[in-house]
C-alpha positions as CSV (number, residue, x, y, z in Angstrom):
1,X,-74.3,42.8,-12.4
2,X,-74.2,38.7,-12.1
3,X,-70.7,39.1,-14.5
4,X,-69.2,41.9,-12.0
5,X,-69.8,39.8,-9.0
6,X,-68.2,36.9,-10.5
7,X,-65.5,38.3,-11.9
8,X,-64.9,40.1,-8.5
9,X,-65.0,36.1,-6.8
10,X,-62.4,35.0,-9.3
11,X,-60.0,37.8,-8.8
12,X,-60.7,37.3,-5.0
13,X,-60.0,33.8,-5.2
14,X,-56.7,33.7,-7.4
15,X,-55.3,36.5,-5.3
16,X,-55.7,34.5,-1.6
17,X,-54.0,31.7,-3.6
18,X,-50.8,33.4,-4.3
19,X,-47.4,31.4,-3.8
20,X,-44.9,33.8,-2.5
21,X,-41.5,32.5,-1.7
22,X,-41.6,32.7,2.1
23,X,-43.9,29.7,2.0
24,X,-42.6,26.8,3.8
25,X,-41.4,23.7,2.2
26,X,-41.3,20.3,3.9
27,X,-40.5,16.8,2.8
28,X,-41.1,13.3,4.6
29,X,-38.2,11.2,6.4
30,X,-38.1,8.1,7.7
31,X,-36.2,8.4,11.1
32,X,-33.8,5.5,12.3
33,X,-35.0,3.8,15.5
34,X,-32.1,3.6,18.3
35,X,-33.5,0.8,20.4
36,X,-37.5,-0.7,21.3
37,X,-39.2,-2.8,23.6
38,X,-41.6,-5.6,22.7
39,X,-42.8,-9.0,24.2
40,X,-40.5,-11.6,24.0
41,X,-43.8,-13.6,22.9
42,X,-47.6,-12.9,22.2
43,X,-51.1,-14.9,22.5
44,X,-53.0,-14.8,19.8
45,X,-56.3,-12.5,19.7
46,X,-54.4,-9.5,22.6
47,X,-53.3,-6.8,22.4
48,X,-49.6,-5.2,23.0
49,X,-47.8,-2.1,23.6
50,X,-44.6,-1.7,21.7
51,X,-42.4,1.8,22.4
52,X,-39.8,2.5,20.6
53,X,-37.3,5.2,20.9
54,X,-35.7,7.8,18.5
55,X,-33.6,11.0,18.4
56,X,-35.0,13.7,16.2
57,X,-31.2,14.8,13.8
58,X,-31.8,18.3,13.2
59,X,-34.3,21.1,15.1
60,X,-35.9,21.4,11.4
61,X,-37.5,17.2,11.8
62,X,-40.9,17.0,13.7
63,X,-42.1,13.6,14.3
64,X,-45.4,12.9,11.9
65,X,-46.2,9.4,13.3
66,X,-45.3,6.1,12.9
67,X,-44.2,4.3,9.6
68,X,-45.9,1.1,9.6
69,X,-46.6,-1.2,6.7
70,X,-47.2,-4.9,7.3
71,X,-46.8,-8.1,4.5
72,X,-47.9,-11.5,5.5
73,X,-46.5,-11.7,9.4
74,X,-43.8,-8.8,8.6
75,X,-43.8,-5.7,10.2
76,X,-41.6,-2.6,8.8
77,X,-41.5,-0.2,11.9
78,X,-39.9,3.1,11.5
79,X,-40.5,7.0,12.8
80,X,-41.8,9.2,10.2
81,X,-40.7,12.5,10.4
82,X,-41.8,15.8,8.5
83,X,-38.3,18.3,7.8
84,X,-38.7,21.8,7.0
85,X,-36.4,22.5,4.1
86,X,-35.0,25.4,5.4
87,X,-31.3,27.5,5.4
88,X,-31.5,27.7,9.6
89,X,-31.5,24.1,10.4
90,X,-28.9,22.9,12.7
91,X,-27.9,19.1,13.6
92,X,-29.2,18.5,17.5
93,X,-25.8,18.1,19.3
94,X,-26.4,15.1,22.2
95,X,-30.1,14.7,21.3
96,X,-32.0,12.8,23.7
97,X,-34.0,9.8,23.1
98,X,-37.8,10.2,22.7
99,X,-40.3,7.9,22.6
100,X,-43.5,6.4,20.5
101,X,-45.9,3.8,21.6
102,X,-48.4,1.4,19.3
103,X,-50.5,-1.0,19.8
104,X,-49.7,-3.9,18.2
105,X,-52.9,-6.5,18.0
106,X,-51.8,-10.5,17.5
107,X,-54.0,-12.0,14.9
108,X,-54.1,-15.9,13.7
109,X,-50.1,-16.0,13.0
110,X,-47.7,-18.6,15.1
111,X,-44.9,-15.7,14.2
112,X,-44.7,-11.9,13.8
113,X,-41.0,-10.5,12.1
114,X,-40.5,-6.7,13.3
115,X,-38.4,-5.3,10.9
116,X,-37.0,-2.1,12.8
117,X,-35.9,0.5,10.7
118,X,-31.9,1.8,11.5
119,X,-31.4,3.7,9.0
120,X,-29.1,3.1,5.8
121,X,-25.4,1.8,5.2
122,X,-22.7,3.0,2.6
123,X,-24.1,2.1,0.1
124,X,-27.4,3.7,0.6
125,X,-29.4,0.2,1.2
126,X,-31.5,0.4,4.0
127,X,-30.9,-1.1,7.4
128,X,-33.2,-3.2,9.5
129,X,-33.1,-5.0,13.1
130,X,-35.3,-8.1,12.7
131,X,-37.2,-9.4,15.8
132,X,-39.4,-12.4,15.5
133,X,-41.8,-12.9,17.9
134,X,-43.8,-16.1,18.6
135,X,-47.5,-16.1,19.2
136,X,-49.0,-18.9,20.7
137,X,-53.3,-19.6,20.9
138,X,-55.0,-18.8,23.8
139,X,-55.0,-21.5,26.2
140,X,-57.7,-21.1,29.4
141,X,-56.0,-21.6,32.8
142,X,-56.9,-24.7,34.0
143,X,-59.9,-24.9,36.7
144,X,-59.3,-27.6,39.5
C-alpha cells in the first residue's frame, strides 16, 4: 500500500511539473536612463531622494527595479527591466517618461560619483553620465 501511494505522489508530482511550450520566457535588461534629479551636494550622515526617469522600448519590458551596485564612492544607477521574449512585442511609438525614486543615504565620503546608465554606443561599450556630488560633515547652526 505504502509503494502505491508513493508511486501515485511521484507520478503526481512530475506531471504538475510539465514544461509545455506556451510557458513564458523572460530575460533581464538594463534600461537607459533619459535624464535624473539629485542634490547638487549632500551632508554627510542624511538621507536623499534621487528620481530618475525612463521610457520603457517595447510593451513586452516591465520595470523590475533599480540596478544599483556601488564600488568605493561610485554609484552605477540604471533601470532594470524584465522583457518577455515573445513574437507580439511592439517598439512603444512616443513613449512617455516614467519615473523611479531611491533613497540614497551619505555615508563618511567627501565625494559620491553617480554613474548613470545611457545605454550603449556603436560599438556595443556601455554608456554612462557621470555626476559627482560633494558631501560635506554635518556642521550645527550656530547658536547666538
Amino acid at each position: 500500500m505504502k509503494k502505491i501511494v508513493l508511486l501515485l505522489l511521484a507520478v503526481f508530482a512530475v506531471s504538475s511539473c510539465s514544461l509545455d511550450d506556451d510557458a513564458q520566457n523572460y530575460y533581464l535588461e538594463v534600461l537607459p536612463i533619459d535624464s535624473f534629479e539629485i542634490p547638487e551636494s549632500f551632508v554627510q550622515g542624511r538621507k536623499y531622494e534621487v528620481k530618475i526617469f525612463y521610457k520603457l522600448p517595447s510593451n513586452c519590458h516591465e520595470v523590475n527595479g533599480l540596478y544599483y551596485a556601488k564600488e568605493e564612492n561610485q554609484r552605477i544607477v540604471g533601470v532594470q527591466s524584465r522583457v518577455r521574449d515573445a513574437a507580439f512585442c511592439e517598439p512603444i511609438e512616443n513613449a512617455q517618461l516614467d519615473s523611479l525614486i531611491f533613497n540614497f543615504e551619505v555615508g563618511t565620503e567627501d565625494s559620491y560619483i553617480f554613474k548613470f546608465y545611457k545605454g550603449v554606443d556603436e560599438d556595443g561599450n556601455d554608456v554612462f553620465e557621470d555626476v559627482e556630488v560633494p558631501a560635506h560633515p554635518y556642521e550645527a547652526p550656530a547658536v547666538y
